[in-house]
Structures are given as structure tokens and as C-alpha cells.
mmCIF file as gemmi writes it, N, C-alpha and C atoms, coordinates in Angstrom:
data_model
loop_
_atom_site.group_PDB
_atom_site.id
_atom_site.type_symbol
_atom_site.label_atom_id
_atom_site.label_alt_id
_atom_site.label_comp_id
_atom_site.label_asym_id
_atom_site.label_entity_id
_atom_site.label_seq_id
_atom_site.pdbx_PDB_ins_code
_atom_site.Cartn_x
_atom_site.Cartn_y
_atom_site.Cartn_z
_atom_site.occupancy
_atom_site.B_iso_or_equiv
_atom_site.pdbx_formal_charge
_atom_site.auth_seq_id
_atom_site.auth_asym_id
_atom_site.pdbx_PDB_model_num
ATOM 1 N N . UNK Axp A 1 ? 11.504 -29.724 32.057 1 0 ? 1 A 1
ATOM 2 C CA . UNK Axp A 1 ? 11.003 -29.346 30.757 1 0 ? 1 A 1
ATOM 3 C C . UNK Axp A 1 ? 10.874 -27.821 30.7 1 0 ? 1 A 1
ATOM 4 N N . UNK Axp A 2 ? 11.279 -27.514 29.8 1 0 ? 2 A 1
ATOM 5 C CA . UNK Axp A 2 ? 11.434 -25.395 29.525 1 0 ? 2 A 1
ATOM 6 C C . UNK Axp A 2 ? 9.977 -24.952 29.334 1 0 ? 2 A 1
ATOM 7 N N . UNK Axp A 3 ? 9.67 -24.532 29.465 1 0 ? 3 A 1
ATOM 8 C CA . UNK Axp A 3 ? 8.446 -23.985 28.791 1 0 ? 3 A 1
ATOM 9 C C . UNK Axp A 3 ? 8.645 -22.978 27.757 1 0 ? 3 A 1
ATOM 10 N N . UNK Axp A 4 ? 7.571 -22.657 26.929 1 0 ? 4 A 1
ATOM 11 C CA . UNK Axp A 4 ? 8.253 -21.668 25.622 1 0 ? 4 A 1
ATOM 12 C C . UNK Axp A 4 ? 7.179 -20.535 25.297 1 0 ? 4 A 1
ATOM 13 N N . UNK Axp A 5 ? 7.486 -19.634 25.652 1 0 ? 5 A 1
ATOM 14 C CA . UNK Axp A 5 ? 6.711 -18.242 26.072 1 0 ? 5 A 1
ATOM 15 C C . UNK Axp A 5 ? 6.513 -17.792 24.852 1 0 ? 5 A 1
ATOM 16 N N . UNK Axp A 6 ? 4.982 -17.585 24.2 1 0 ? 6 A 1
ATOM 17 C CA . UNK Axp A 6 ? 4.418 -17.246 23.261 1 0 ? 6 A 1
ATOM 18 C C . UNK Axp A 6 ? 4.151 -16.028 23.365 1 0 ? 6 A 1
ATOM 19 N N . UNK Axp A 7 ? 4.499 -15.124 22.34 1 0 ? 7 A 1
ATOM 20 C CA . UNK Axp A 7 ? 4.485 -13.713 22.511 1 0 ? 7 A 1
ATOM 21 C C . UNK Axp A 7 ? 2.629 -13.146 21.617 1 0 ? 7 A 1
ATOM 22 N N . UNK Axp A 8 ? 2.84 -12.749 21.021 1 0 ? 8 A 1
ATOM 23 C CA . UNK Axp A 8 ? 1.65 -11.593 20.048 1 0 ? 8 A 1
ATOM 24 C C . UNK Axp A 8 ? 2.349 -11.342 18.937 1 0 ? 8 A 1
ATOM 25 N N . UNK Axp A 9 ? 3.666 -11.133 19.117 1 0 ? 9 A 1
ATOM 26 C CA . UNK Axp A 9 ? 4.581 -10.656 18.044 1 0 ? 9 A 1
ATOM 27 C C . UNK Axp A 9 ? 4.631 -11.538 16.647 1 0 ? 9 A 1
ATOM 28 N N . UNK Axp A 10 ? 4.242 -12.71 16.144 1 0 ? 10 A 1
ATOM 29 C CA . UNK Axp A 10 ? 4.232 -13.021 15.438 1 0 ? 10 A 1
ATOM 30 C C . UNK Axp A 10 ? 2.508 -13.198 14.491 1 0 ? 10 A 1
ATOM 31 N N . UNK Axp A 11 ? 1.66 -12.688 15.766 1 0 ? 11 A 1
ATOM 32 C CA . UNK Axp A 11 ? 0.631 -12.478 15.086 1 0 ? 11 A 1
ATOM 33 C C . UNK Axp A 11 ? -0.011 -10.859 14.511 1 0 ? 11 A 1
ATOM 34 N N . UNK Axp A 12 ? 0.72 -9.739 15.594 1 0 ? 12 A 1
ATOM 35 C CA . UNK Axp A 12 ? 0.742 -8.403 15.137 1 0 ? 12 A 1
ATOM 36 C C . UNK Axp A 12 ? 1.705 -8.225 14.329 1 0 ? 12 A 1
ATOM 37 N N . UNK Axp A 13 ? 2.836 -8.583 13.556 1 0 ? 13 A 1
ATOM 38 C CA . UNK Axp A 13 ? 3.402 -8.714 13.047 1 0 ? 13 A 1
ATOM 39 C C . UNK Axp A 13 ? 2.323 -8.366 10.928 1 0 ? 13 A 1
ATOM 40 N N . UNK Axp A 14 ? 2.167 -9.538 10.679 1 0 ? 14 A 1
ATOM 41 C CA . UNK Axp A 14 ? 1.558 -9.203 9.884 1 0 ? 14 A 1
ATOM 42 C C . UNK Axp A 14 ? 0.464 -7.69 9.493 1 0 ? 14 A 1
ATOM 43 N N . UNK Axp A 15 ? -0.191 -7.723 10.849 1 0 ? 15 A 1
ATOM 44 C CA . UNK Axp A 15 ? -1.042 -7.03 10.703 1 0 ? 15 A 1
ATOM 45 C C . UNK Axp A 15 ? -0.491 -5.125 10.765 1 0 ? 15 A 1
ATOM 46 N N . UNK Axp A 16 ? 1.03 -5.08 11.57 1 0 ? 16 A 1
ATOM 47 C CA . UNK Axp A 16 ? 1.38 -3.636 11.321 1 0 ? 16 A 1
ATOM 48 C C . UNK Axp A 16 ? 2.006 -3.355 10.3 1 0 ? 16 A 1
ATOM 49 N N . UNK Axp A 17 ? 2.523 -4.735 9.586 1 0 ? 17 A 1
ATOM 50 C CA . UNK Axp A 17 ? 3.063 -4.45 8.48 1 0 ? 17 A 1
ATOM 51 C C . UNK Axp A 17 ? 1.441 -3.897 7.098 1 0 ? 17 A 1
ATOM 52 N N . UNK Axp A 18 ? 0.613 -4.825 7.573 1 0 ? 18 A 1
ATOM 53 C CA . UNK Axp A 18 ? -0.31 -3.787 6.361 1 0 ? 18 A 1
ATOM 54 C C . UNK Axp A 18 ? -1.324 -2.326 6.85 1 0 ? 18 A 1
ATOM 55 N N . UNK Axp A 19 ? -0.536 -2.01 7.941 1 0 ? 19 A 1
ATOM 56 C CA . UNK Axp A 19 ? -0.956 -0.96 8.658 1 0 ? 19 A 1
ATOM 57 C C . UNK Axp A 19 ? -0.089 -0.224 8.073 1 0 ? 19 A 1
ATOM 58 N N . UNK Axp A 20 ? 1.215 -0.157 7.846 1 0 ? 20 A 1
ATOM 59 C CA . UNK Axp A 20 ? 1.978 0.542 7.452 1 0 ? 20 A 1
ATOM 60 C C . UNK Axp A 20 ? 1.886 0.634 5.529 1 0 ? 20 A 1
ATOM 61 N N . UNK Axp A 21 ? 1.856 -0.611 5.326 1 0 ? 21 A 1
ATOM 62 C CA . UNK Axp A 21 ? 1.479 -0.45 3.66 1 0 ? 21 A 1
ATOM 63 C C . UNK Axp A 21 ? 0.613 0.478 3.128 1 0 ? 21 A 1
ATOM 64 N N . UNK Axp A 22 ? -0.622 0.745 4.332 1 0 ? 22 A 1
ATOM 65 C CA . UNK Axp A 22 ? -2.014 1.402 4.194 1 0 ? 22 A 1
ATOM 66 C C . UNK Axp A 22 ? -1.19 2.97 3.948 1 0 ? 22 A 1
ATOM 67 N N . UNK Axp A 23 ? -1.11 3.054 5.352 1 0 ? 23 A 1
ATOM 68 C CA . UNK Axp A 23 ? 0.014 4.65 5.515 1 0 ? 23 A 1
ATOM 69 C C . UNK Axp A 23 ? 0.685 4.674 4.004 1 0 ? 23 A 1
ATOM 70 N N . UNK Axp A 24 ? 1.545 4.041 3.664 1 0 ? 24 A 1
ATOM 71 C CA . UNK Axp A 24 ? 2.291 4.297 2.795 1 0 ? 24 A 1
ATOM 72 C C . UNK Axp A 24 ? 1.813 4.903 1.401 1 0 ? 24 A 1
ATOM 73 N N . UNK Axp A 25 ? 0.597 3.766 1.602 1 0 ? 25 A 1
ATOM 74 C CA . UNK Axp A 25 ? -0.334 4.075 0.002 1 0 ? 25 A 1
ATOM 75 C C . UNK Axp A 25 ? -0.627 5.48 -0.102 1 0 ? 25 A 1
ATOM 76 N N . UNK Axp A 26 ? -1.228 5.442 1.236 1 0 ? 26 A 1
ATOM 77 C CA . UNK Axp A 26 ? -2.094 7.446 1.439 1 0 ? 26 A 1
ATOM 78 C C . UNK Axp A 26 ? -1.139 7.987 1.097 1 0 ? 26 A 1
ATOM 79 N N . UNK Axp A 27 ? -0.217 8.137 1.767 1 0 ? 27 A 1
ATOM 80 C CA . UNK Axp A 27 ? 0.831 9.429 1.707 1 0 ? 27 A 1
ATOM 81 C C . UNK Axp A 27 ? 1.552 9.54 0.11 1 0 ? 27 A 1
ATOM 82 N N . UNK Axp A 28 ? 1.426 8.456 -0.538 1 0 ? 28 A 1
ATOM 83 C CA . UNK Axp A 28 ? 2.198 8.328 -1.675 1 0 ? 28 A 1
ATOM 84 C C . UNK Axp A 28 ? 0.599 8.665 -2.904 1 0 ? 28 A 1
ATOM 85 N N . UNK Axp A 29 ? -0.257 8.42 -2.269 1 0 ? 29 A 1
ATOM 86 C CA . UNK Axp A 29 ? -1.407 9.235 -3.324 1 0 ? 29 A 1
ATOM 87 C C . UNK Axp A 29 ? -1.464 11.106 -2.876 1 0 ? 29 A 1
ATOM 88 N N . UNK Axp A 30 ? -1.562 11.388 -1.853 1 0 ? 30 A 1
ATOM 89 C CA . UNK Axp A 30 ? -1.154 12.874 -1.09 1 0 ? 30 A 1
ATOM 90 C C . UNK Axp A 30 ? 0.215 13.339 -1.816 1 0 ? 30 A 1
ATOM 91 N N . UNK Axp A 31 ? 0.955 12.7 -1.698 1 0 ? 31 A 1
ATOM 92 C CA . UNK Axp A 31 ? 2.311 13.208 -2.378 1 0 ? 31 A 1
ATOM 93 C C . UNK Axp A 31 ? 2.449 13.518 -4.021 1 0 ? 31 A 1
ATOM 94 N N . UNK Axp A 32 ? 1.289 12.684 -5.11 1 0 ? 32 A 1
ATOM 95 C CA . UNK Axp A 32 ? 1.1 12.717 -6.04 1 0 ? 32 A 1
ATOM 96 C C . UNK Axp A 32 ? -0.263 13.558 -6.316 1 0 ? 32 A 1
ATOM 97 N N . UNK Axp A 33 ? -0.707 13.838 -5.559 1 0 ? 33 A 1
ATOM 98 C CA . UNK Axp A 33 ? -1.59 15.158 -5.697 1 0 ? 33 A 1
ATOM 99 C C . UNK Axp A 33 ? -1.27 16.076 -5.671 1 0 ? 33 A 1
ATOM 100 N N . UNK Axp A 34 ? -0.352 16.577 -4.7 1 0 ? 34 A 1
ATOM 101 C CA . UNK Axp A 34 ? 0.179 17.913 -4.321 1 0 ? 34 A 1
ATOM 102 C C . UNK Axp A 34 ? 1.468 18.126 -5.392 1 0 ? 34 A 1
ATOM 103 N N . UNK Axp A 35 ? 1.937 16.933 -5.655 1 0 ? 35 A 1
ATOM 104 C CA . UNK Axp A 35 ? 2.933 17.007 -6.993 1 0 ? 35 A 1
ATOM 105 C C . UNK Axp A 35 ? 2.261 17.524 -8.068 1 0 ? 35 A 1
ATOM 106 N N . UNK Axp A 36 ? 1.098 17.218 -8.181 1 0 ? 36 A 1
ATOM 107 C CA . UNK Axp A 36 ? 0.218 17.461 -9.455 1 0 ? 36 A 1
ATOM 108 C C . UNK Axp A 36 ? 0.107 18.885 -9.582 1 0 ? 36 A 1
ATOM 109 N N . UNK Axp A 37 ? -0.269 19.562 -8.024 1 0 ? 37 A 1
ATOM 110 C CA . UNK Axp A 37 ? -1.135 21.19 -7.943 1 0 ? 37 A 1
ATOM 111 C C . UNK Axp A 37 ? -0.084 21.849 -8.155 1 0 ? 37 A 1
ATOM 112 N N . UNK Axp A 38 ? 1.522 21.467 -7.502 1 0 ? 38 A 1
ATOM 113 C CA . UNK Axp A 38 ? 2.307 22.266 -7.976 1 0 ? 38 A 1
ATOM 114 C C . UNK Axp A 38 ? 2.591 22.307 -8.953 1 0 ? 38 A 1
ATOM 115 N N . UNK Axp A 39 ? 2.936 21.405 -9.972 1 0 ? 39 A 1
ATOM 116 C CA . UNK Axp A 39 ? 3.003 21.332 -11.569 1 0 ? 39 A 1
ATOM 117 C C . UNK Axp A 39 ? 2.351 22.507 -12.247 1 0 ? 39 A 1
ATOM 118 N N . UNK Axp A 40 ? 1.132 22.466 -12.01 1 0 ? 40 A 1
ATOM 119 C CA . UNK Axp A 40 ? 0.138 23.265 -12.906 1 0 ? 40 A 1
ATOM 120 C C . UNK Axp A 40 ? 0.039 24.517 -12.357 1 0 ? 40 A 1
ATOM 121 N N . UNK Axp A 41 ? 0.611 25.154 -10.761 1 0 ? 41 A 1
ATOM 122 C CA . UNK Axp A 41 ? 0.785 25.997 -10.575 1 0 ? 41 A 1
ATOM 123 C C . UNK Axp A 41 ? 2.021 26.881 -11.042 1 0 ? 41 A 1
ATOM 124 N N . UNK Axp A 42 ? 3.118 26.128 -11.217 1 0 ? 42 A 1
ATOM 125 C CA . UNK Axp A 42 ? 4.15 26.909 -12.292 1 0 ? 42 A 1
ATOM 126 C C . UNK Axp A 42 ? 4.074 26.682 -13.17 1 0 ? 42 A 1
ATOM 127 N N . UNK Axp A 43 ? 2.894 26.096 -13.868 1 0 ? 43 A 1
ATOM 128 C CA . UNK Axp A 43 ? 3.326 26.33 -15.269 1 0 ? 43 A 1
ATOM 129 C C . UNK Axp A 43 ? 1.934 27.322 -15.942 1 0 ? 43 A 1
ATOM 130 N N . UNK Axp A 44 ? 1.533 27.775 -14.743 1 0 ? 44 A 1
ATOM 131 C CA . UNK Axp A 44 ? 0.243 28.87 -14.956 1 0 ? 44 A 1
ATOM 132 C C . UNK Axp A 44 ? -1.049 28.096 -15.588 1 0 ? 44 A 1
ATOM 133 N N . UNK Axp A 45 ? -0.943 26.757 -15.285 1 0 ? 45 A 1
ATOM 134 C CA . UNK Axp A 45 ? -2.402 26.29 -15.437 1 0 ? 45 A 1
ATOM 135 C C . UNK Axp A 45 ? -3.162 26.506 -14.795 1 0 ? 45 A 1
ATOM 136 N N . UNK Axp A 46 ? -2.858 26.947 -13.558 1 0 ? 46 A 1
ATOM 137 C CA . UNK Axp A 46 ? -3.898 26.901 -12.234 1 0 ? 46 A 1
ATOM 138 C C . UNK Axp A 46 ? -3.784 27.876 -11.188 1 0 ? 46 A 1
ATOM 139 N N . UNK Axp A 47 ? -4.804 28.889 -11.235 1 0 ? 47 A 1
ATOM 140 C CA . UNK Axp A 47 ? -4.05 29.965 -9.985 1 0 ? 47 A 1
ATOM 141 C C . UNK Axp A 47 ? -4.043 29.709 -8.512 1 0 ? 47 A 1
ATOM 142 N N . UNK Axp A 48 ? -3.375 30.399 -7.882 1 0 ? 48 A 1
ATOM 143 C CA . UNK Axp A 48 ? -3.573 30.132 -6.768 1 0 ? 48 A 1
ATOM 144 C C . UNK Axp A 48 ? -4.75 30.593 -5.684 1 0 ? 48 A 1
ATOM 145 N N . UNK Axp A 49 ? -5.323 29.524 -5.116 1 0 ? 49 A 1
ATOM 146 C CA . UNK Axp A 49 ? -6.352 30.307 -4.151 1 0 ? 49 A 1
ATOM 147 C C . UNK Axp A 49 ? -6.079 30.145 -2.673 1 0 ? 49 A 1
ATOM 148 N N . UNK Axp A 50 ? -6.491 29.74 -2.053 1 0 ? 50 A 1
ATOM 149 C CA . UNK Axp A 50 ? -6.011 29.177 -0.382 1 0 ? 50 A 1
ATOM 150 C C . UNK Axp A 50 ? -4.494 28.933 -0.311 1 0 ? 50 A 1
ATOM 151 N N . UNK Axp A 51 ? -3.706 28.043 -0.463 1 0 ? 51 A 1
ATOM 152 C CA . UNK Axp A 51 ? -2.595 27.935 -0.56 1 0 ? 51 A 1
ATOM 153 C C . UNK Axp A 51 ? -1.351 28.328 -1.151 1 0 ? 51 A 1
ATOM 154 N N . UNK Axp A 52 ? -0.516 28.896 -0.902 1 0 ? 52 A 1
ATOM 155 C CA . UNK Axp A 52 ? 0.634 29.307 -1.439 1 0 ? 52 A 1
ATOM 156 C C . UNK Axp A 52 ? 1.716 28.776 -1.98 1 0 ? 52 A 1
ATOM 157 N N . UNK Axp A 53 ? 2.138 28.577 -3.194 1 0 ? 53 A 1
ATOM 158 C CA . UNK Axp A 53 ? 2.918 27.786 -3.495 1 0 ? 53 A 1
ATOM 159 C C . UNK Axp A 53 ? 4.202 27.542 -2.993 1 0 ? 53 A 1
ATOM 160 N N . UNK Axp A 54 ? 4.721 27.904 -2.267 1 0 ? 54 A 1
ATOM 161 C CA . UNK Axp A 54 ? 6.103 27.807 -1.175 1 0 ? 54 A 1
ATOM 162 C C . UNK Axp A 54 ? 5.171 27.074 0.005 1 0 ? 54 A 1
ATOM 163 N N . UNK Axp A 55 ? 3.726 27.243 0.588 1 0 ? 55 A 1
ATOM 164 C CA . UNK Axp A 55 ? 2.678 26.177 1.386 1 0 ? 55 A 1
ATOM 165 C C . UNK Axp A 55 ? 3.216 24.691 0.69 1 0 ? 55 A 1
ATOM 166 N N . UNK Axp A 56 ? 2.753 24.859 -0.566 1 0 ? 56 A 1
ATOM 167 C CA . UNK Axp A 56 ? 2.746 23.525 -1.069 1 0 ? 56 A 1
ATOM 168 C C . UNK Axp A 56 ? 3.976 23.075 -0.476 1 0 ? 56 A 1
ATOM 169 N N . UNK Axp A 57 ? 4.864 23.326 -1.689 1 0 ? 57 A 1
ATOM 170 C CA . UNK Axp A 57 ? 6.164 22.954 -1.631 1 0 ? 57 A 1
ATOM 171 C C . UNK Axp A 57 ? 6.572 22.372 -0.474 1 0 ? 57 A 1
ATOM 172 N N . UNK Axp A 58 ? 6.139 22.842 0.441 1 0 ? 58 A 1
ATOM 173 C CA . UNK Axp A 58 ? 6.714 22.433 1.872 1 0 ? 58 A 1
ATOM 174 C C . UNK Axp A 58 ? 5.642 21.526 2.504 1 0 ? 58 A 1
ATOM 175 N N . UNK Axp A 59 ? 4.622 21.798 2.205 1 0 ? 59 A 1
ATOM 176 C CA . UNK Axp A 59 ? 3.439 20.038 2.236 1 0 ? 59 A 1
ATOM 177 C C . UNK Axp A 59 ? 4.374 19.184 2.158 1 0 ? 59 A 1
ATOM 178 N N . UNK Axp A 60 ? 4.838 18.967 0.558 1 0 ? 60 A 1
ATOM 179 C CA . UNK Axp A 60 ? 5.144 18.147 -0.274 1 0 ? 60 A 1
ATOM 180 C C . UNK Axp A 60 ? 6.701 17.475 0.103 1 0 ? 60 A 1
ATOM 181 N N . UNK Axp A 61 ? 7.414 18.425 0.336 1 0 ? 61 A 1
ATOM 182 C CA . UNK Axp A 61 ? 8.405 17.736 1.462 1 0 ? 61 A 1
ATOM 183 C C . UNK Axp A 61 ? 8.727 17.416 2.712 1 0 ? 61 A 1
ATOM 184 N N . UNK Axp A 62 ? 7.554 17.56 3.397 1 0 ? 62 A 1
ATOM 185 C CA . UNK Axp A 62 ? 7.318 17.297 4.449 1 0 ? 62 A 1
ATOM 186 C C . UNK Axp A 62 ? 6.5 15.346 4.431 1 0 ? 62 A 1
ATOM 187 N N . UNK Axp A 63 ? 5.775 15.242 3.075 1 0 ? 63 A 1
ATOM 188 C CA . UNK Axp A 63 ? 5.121 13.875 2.614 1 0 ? 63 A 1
ATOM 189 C C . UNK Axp A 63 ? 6.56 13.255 2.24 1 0 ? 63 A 1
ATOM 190 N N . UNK Axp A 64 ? 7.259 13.723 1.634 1 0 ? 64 A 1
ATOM 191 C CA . UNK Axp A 64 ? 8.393 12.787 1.277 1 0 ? 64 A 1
ATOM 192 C C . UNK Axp A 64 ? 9.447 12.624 2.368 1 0 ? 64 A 1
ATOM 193 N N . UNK Axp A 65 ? 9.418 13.3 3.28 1 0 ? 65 A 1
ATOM 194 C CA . UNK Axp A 65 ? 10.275 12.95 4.409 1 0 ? 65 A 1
ATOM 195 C C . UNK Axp A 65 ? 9.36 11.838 5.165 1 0 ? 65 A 1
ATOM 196 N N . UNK Axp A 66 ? 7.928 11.673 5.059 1 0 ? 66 A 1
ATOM 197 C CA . UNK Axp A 66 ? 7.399 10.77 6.067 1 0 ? 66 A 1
ATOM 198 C C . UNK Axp A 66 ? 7.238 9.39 5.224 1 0 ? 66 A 1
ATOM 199 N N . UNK Axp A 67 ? 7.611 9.558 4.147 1 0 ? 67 A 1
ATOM 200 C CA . UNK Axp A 67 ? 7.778 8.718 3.253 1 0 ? 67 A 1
ATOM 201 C C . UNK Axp A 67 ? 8.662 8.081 3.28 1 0 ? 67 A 1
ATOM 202 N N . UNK Axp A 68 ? 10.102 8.342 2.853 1 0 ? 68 A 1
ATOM 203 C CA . UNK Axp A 68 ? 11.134 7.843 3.508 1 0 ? 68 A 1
ATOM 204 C C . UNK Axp A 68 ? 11.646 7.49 4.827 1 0 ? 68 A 1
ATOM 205 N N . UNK Axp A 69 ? 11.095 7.691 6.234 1 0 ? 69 A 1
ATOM 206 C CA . UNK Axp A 69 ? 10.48 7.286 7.278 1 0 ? 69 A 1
ATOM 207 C C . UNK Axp A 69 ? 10.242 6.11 7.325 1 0 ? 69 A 1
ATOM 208 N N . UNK Axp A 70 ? 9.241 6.105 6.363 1 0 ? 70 A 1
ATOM 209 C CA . UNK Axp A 70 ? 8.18 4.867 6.825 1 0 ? 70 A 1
ATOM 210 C C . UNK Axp A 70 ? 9.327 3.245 6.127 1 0 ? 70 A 1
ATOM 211 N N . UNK Axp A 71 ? 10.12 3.903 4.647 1 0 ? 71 A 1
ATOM 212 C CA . UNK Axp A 71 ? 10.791 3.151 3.82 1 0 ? 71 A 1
ATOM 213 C C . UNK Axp A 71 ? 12.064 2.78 4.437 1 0 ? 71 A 1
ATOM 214 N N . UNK Axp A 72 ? 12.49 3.851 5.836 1 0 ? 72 A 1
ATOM 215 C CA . UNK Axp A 72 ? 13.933 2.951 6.558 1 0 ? 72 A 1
ATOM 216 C C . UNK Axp A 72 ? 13.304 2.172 7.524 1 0 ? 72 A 1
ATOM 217 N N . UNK Axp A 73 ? 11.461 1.578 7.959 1 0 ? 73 A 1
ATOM 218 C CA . UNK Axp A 73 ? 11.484 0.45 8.531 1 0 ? 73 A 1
ATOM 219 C C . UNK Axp A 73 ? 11.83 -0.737 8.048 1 0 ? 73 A 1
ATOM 220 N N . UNK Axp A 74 ? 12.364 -1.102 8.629 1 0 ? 74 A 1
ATOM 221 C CA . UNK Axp A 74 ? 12.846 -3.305 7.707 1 0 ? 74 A 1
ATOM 222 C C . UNK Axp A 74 ? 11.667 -3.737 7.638 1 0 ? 74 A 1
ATOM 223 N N . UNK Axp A 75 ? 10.346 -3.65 7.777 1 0 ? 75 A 1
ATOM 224 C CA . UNK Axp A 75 ? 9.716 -4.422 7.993 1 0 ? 75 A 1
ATOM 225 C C . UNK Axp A 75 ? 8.397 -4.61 6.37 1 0 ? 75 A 1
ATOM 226 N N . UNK Axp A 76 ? 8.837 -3.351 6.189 1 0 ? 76 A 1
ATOM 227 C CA . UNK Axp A 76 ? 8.127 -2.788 5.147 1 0 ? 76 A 1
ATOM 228 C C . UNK Axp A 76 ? 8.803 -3.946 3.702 1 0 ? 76 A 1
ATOM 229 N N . UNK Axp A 77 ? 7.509 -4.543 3.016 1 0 ? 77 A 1
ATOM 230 C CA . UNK Axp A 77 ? 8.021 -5.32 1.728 1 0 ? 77 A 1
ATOM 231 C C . UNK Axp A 77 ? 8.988 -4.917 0.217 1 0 ? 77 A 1
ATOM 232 N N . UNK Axp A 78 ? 9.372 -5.768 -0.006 1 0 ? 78 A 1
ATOM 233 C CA . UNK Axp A 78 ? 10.464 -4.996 -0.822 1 0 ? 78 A 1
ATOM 234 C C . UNK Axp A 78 ? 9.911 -4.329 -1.932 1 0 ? 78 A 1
ATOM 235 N N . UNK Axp A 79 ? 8.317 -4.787 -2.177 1 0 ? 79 A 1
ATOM 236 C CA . UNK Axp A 79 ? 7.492 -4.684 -3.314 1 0 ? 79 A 1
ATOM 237 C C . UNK Axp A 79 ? 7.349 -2.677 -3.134 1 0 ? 79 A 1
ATOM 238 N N . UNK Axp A 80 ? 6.586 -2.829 -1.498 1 0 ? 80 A 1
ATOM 239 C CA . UNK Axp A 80 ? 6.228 -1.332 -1.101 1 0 ? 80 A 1
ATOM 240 C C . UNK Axp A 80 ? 7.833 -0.098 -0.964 1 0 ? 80 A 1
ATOM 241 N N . UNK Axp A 81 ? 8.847 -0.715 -0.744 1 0 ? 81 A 1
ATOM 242 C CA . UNK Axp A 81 ? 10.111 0.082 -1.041 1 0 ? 81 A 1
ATOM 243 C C . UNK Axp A 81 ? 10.033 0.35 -2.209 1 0 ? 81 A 1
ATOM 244 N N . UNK Axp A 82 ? 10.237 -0.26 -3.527 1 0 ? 82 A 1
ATOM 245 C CA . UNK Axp A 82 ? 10.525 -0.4 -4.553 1 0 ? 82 A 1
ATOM 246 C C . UNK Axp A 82 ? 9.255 0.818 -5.14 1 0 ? 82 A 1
ATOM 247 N N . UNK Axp A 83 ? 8.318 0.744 -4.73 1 0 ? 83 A 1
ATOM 248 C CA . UNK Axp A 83 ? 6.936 1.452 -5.365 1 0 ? 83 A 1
ATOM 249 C C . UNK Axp A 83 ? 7.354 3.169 -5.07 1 0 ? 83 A 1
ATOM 250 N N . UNK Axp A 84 ? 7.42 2.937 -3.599 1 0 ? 84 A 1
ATOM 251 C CA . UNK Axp A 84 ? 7.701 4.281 -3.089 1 0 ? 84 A 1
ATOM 252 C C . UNK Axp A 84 ? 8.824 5.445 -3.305 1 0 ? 84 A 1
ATOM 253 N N . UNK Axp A 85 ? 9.99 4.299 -3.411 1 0 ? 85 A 1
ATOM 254 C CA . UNK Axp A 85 ? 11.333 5.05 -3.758 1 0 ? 85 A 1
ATOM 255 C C . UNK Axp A 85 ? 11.61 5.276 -5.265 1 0 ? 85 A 1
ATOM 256 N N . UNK Axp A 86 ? 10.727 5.073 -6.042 1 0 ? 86 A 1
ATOM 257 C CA . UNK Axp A 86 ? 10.707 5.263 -7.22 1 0 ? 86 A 1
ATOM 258 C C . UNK Axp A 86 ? 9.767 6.627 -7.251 1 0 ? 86 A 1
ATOM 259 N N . UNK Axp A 87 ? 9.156 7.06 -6.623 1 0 ? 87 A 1
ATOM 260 C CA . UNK Axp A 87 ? 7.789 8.174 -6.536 1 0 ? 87 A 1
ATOM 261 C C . UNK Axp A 87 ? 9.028 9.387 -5.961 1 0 ? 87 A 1
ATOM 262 N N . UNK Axp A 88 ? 9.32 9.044 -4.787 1 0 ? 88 A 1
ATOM 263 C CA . UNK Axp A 88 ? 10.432 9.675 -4.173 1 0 ? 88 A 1
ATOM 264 C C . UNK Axp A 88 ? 11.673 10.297 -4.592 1 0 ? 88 A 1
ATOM 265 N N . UNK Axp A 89 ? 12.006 9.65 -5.529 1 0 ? 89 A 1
ATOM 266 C CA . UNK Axp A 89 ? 13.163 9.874 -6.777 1 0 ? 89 A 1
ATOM 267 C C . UNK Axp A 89 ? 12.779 11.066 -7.63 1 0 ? 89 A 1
ATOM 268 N N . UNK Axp A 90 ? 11.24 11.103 -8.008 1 0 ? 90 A 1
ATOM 269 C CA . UNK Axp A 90 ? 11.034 11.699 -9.093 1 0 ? 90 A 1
ATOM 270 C C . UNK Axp A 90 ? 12.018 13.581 -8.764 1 0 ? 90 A 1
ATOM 271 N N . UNK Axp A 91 ? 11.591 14.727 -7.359 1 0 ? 91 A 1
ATOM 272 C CA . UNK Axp A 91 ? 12.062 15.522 -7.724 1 0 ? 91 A 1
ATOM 273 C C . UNK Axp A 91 ? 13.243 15.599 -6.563 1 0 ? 91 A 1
């Protein structure tokens, strides 16, 4: 008789996938903030104090590279692709 070797993997499974959803959410609210400061920083709504707007800028693509990251795991739902790569698209 075989025996049949039970892994973890189907019970961590679930749980890194909403580990990663979590990640995803943050970075995609971070990414829409800093989208926001730059907006209003070229269009002279908002001056600059601490940060430099070429700072930003490079925040901000540095969030969308970890963004798309997170969106070439397979594991990630088609719901959370679909959310993200639409945010991602915008510039």
C-alpha cells in the first residue's frame, strides 16, 4: 500500500494568496496617492515641500513596477489582476 505524503501546500496556499491580495491593495492605494500629489503638483495646486517632484515620479514607478511583480504571479485572482492592471494602465 503507497502511502500519500501530505504537504502544507494546500493549506498555505490560500492564505499567501490573501497575503499577497493585502500587498496588492496597499501598494495600489500608495500608487493612487502619490498619483494624486503629482497631479496637483503640475498643475500648481500644491507646492512642493519635502519631496521633489522627479522624488515622486520615481516613488511612483518604482510602486508600479512592484505592482506588476506581484500581477506576473499565477497565483494572484483574476478579480485582483483585472483591478490592478487597470490602475497600472492609467499613465
Amino acid at each position: 500500500m503507497a502511502f500519500k505524503l501530505h504537504t502544507f501546500d494546500s493549506i498555505a496556499a490560500p492564505r499567501q494568496i490573501a497575503l499577497m491580495n493585502e500587498r496588492l491593495s496597499r501598494l495600489q492605494l500608495q500608487f493612487e496617492a502619490v498619483d494624486k500629489r503629482i497631479f496637483r503638483l503640475e498643475n500648481g495646486i500644491e507646492r512642493e515641500e519635502n519631496l521633489s517632484l522627479a522624488a515622486l515620479m520615481l516613488h511612483r514607478s518604482g510602486l508600479r513596477e512592484d505592482i506588476e511583480r506581484l500581477l506576473a504571479r499565477p497565483s494572484l485572482s483574476k478579480k485582483s489582476q483585472f483591478t490592478a492592471s487597470a490602475m497600472t494602465s492609467t499613465r
